[in-house]
GUFI-960019 format. One record per atom (N, C-alpha, C): residue in one letter; x negated, y negated, z. Coordinates in steps of 0.001 Angstrom, whole numbers, plus 500000, padded with zeros to 6 digits. Layout:
<martors>
AXYZ
...
</martors>
This chain:
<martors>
X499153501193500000
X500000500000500000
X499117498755500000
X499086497497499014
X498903496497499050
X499456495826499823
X498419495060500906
X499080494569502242
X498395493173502376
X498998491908502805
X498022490696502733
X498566490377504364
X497286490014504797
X498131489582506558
X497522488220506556
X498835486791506492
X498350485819506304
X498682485548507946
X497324484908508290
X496780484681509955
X496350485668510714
X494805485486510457
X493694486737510883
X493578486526512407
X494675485995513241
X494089486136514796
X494194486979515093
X494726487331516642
X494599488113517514
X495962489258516783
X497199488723516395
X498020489502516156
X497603490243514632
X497408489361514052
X497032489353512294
X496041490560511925
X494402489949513223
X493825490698512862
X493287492229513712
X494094492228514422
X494287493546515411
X495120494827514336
X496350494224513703
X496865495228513132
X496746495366511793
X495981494188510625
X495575494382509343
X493991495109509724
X493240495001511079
X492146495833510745
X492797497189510758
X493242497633511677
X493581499319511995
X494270499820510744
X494897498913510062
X495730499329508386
X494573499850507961
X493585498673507556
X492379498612507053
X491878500402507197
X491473499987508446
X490994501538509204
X491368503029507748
X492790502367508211
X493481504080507555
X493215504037506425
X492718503207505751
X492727503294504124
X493948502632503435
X494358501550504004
X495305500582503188
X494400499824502796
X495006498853501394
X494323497934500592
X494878496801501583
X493547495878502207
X494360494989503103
X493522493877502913
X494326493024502681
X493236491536502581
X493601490117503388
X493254489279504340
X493027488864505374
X493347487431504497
X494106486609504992
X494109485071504262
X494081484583506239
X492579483666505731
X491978482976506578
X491157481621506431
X490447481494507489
X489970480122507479
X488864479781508099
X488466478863507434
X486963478045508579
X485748479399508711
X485775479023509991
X484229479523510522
X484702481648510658
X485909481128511065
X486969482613511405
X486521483724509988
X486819482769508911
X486893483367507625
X485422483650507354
X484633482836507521
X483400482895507047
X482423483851507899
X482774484053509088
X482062485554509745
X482956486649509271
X484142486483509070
X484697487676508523
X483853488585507067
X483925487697505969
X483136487467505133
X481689488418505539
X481032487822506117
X479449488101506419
X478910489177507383
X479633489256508096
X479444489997509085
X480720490944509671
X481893491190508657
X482915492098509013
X483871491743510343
X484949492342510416
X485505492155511321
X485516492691512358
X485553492474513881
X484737492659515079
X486430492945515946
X486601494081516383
X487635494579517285
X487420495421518372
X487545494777519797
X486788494879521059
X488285495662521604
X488650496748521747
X489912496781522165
X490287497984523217
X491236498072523908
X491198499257524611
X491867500757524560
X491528500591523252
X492265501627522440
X491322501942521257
X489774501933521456
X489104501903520977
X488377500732520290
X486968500471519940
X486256499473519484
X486353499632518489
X485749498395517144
X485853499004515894
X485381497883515184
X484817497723514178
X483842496875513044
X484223496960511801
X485128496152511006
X485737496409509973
X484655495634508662
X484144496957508041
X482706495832506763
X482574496487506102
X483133496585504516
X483542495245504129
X485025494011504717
X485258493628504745
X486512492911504661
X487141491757503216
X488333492115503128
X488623491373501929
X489157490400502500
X488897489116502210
X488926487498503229
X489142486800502003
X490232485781502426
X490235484880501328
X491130483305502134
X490779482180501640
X491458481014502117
X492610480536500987
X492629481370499965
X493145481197498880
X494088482020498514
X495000481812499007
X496394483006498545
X496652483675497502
X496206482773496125
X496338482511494413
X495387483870494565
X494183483752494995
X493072484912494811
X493781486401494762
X494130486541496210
X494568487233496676
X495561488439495729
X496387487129494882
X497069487813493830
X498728488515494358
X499261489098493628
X500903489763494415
X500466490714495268
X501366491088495994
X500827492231496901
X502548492624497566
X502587493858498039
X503517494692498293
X504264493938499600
X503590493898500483
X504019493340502003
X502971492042502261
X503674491048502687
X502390490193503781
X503226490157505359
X502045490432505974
X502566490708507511
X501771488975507718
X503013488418508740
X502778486490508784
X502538486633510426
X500692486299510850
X500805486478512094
X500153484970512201
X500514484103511625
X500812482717512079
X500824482510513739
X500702481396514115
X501809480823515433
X503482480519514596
X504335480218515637
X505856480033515061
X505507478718514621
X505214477924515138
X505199476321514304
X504726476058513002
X503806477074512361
X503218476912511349
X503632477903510641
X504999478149510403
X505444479510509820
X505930478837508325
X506476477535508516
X506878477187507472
X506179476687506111
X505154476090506091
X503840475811505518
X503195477113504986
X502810478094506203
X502775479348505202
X503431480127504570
X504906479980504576
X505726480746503790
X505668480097502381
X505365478458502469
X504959477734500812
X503566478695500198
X502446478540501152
X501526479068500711
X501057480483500205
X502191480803500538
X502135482718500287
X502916482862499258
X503592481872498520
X504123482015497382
X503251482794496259
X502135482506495973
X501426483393494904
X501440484642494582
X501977485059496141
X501352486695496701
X502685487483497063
X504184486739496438
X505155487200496696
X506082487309495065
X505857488801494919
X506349489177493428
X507631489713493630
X508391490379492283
X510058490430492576
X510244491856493782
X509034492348493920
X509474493238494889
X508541493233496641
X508020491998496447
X507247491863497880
X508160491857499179
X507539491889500065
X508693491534501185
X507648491413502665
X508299490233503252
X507240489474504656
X507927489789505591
X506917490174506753
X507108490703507932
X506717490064508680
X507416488692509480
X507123488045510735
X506730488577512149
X505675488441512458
X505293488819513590
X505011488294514669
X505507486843515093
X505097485487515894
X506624485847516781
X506131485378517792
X507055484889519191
X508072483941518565
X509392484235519511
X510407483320518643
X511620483950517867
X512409483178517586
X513695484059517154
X513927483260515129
X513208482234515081
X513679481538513836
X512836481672512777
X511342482726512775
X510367482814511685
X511435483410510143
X512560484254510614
X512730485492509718
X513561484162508929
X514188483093509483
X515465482283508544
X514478481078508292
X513015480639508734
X512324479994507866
X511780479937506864
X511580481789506966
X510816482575505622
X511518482328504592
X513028483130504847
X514189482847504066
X514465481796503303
X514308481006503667
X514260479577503824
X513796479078502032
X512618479501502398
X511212478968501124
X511379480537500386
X511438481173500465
X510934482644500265
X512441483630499566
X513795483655500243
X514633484236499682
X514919484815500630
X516023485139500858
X516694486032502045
X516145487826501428
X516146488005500152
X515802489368499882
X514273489917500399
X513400488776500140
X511966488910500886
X511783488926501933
X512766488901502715
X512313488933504656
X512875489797505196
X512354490624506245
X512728491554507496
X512495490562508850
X513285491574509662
X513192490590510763
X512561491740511533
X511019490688512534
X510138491858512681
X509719491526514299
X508888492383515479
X508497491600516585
X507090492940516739
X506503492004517606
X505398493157517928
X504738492724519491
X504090493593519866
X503694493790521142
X501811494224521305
X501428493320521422
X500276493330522420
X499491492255523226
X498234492050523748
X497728491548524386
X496443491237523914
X496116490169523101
X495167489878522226
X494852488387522119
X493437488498521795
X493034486751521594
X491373486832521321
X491608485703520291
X490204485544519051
X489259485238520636
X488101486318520318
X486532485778521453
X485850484363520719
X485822484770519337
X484831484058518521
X484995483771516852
X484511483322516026
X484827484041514651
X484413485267513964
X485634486033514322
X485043487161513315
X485194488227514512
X485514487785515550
X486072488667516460
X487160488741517567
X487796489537517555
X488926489444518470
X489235490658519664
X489685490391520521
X490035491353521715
X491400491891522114
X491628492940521695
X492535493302522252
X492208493978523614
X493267493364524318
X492825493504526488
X493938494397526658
X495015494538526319
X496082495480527542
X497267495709525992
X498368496645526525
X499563496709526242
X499471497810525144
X500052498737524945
X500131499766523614
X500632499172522265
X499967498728521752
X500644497868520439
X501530498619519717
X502572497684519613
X503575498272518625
X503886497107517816
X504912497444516907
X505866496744515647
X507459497625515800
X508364496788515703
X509506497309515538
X509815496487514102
X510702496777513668
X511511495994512197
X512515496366511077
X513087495502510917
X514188496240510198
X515052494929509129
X515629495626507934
X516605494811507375
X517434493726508429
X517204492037507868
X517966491314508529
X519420491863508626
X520233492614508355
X521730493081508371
X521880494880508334
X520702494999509145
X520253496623510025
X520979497177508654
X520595497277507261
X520859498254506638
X519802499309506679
X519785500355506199
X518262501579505972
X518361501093505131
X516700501189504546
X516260500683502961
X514759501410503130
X514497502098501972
X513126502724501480
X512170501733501928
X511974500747501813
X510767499985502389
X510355499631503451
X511619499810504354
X511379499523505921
X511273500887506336
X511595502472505783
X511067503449506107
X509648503888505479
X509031503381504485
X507418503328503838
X506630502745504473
X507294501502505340
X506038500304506212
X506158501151507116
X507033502057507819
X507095502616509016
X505735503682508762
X505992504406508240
X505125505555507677
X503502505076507672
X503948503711506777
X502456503055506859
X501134502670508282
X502131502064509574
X501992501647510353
X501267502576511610
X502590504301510822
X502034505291511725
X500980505826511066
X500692505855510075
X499179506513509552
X498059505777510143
X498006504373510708
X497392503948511586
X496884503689512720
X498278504702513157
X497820504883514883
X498818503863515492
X499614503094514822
X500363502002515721
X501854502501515763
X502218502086517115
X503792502957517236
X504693501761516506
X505582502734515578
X506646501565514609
X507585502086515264
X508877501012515362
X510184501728515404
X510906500798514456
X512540501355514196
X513174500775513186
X514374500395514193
X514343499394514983
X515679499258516012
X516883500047514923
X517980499872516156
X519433500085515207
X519964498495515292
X519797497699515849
X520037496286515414
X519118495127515804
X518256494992514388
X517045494029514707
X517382492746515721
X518762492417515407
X518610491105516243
X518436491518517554
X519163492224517679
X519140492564519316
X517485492887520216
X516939493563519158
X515591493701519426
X514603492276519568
X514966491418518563
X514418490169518564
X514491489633519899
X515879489495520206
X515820488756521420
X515567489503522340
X515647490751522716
X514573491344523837
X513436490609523918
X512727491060523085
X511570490488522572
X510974488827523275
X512165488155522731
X512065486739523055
X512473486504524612
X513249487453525137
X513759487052526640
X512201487476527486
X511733488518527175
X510150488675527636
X509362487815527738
X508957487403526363
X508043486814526001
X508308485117526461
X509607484688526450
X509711483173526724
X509386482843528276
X510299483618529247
X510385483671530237
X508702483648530970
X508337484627530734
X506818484671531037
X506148483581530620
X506262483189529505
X505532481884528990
X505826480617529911
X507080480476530104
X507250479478530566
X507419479088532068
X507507480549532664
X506942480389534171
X504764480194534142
X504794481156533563
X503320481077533656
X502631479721533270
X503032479032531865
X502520477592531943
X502771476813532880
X503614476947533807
X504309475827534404
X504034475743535899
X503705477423536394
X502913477504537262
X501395477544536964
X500790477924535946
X499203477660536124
X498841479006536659
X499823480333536344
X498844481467537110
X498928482895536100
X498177483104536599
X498519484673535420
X499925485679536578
X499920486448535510
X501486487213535558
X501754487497536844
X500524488546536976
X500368489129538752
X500710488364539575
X500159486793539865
X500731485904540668
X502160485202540827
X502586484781539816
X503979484548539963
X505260485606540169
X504782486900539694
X506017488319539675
X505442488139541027
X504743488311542109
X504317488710543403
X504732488090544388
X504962486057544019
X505527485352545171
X507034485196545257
X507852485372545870
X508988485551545846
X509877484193545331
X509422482712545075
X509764481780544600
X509785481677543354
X508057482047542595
X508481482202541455
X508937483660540803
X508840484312541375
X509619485644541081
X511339485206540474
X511511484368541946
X513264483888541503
X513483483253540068
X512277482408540425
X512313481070538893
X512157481935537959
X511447483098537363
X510994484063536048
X513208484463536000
X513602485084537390
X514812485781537243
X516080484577536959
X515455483233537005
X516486482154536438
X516509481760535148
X515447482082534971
X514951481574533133
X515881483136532410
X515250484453532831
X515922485525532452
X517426485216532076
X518324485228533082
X519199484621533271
X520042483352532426
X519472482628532465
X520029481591531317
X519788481803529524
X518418482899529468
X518503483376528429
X519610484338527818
X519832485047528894
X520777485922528388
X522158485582527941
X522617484301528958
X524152483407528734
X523653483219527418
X522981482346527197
X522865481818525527
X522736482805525096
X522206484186524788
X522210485412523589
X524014485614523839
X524323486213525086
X525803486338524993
X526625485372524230
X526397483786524535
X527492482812523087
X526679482840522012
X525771483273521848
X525295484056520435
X525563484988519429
X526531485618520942
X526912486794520002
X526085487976519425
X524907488205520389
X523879488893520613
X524466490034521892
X524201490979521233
X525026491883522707
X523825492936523078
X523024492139523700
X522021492715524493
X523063493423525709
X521445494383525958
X522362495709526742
X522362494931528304
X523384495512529285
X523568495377530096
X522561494994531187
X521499496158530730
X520326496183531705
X519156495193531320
X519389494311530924
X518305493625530426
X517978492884530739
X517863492193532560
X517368491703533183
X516399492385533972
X517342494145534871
X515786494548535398
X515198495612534343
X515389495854533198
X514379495752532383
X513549494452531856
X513618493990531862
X512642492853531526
X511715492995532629
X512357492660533822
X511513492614534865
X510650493702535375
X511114495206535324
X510695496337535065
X509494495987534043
X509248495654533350
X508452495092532164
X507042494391532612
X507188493131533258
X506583492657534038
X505710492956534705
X506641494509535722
X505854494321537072
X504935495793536633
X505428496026535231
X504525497205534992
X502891496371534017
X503156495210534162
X502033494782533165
X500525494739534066
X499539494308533390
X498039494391534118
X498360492806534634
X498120492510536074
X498248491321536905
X497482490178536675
X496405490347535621
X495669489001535080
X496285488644533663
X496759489128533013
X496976488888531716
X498247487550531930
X497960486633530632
X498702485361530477
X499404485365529147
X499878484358529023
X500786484532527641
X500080483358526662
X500092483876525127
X499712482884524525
X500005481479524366
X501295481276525114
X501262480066524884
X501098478974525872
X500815479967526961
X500640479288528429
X498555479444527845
X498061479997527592
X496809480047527251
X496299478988526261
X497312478631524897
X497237477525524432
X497284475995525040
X498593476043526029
X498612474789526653
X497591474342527613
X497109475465528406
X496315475263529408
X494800474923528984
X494674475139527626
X493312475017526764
X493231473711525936
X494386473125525851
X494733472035524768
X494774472315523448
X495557473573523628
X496135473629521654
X497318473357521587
X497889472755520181
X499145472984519698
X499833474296520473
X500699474402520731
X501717475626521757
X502804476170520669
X503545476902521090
X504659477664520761
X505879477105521626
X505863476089522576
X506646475328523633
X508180475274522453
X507841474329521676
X509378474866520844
X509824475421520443
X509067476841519541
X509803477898519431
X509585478842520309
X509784478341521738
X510279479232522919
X510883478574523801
X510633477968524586
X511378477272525579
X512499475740525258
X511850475648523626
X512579474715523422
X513801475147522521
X513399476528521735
X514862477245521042
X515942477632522362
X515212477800523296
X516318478347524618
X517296476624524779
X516746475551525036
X517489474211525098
X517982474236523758
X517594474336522662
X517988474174521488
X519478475102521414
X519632476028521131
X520659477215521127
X521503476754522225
X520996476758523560
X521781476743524781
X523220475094524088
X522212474397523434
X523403472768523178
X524326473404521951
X523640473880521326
X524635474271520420
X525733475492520635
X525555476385521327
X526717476363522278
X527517476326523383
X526885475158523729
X527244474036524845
X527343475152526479
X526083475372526135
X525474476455527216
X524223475342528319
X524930475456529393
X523493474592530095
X522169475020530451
X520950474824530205
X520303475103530172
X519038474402531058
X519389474197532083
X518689473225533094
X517484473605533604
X517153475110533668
X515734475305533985
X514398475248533045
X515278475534531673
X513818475681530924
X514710473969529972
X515214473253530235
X514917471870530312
X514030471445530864
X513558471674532425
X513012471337532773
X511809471521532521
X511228472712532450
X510325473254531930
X509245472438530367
X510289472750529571
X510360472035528280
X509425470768528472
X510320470079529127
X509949468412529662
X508615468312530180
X508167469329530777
X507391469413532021
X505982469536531080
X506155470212530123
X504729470782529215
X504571469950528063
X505983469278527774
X505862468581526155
X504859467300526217
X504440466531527081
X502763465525527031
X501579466860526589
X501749467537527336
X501009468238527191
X500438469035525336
X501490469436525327
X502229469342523937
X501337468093523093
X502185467490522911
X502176466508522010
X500649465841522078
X499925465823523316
X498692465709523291
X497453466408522449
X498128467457522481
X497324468481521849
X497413468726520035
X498646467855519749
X498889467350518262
X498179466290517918
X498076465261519095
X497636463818518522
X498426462811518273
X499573463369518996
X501004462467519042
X501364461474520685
X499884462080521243
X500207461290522044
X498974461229523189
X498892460303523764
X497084460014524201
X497378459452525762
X496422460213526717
X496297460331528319
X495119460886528635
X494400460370529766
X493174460695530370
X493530462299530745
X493106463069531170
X493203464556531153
X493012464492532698
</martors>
């Protein structure tokens, strides 16, 4: 399978190397210094599920190069999903189809968007990863997976071929029975954590452990779920102490990328997470007062880190 994974980080390039690995045709659309050790010195995967040195690597900053290709897996951040769905135009022929893999519930209807509703699956994945250097990345904790499926949970030959693909690699695929529902699992995890953890300043272990913010993680939970319910998302019953079940099974230092971004001064994922929860929550006039607050609490921070807005540190 011709495979292009546009955004060689931690998500991008954790699961286009192990493709790589198996003997997929896989080629890396990248950048800068990232691209240019890729290039020279192969790709470098420190992980706990084995180490691994991917050389040659096919690297390109140039999509056009790259040429059509079967699948591109988009491991972007969510903010920059839209820009690359223009740029991946070259590499999307009448039978390609993109697999979003970023935090967030709105990559699959941005793709759509620029791209065609026939070219997108709606996709989520799971691990614990982040670039050391250029040209190398770490995966630290979590059994990586991919789930994904037709935006309107039909079966279709291609979402059972990527499956196939994924497992010849060693990575666990599943095909939910209703992607959305999976999405927002996905997102009730991943936001919640993000946005206690930025907001307290601690890794996971510490906030699941003190009983204050323990509450605050089970209030954010909580208001996520009202908004999936006027969504019309019919997450399962148990999907608060699963989530939390989730949590308290994770390794006690690990942080979330976007609490790792903010706390570092990068551009964040703050809006397509804590700010789609305020976002959704108004539109159906769902209150949403904790991760308002939240929101509020990180967006200098935010916007600092764009250049939209300037404070002594």
């Amino acid at each position: 399978m011709r495979i292009a994974v546009f955004g060689a980080g931690g998500v991008g390039g954790y699961f286009g190397g192990r493709l790589a690995q198996a003997g997929e045709d896989v080629v890396f659309i990248a950048r800068g210094d990232h691209l240019k050790a890729m290039s020279t010195h192969g790709l470098r995967v420190d992980s706990v599920k084995g180490d691994f040195v991917l050389k040659p690597v096919k690297a390109t900053d140039d999509p056009a190069q790259a040429e059509i290709v079967d699948v591109i897996l988009v491991g972007v951040k969510a903010w920059q999903v839209t820009n690359a769905a223009e740029d991946m135009r070259p590499m999307v022929g009448p039978e390609t189809f993109v697999l979003p893999l970023q935090n967030g519930l709105e990559a699959p209807t941005q793709l759509a968007a620029v791209l065609g509703d026939q070219h997108v699956l709606g996709g989520l994945c799971g691990l614990s990863t982040f670039i050391v250097g250029p040209g190398h990345i770490r995966h630290a904790g979590v059994e990586p997976f991919v789930r994904f499926g037709e935006l309107d949970n039909r079966p279709s030959d291609r979402v059972k071929l990527l499956q196939k693909v994924f497992k010849r690699a060693g990575v666990i695929a599943k095909i939910p029975q209703d992607i959305q529902v999976a999405l927002w699992m996905k997102f009730l995890l991943i936001t919640a954590w993000s946005g206690v953890g930025a907001i307290t300043r601690t890794p996971l272990g510490v906030w699941r452990s003190l009983p204050e913010t323990r509450q605050m993680a089970e209030s954010a939970l909580q208001e996520i779920i009202i908004v999936a319910q006027a969504c019309d998302i019919a997450l399962p019953e148990n999907a608060m102490p699963t989530t939390m079940n989730m949590y308290d099974s994770l390794p006690p230092d690990i942080t979330s990328s976007m609490q790792r971004d903010i706390a570092e001064g990068r551009p964040s994922e703050l809006d397509a997470q804590i700010g789609a929860v305020v976002r959704f929550g108004k539109e159906a006039d769902v209150a949403t007062p904790l991760h308002r607050l939240i929101y509020n609490s990180l967006l200098p921070m935010d916007l600092r880190a764009r250049g939209q807005l300037q404070f002594p540190e």
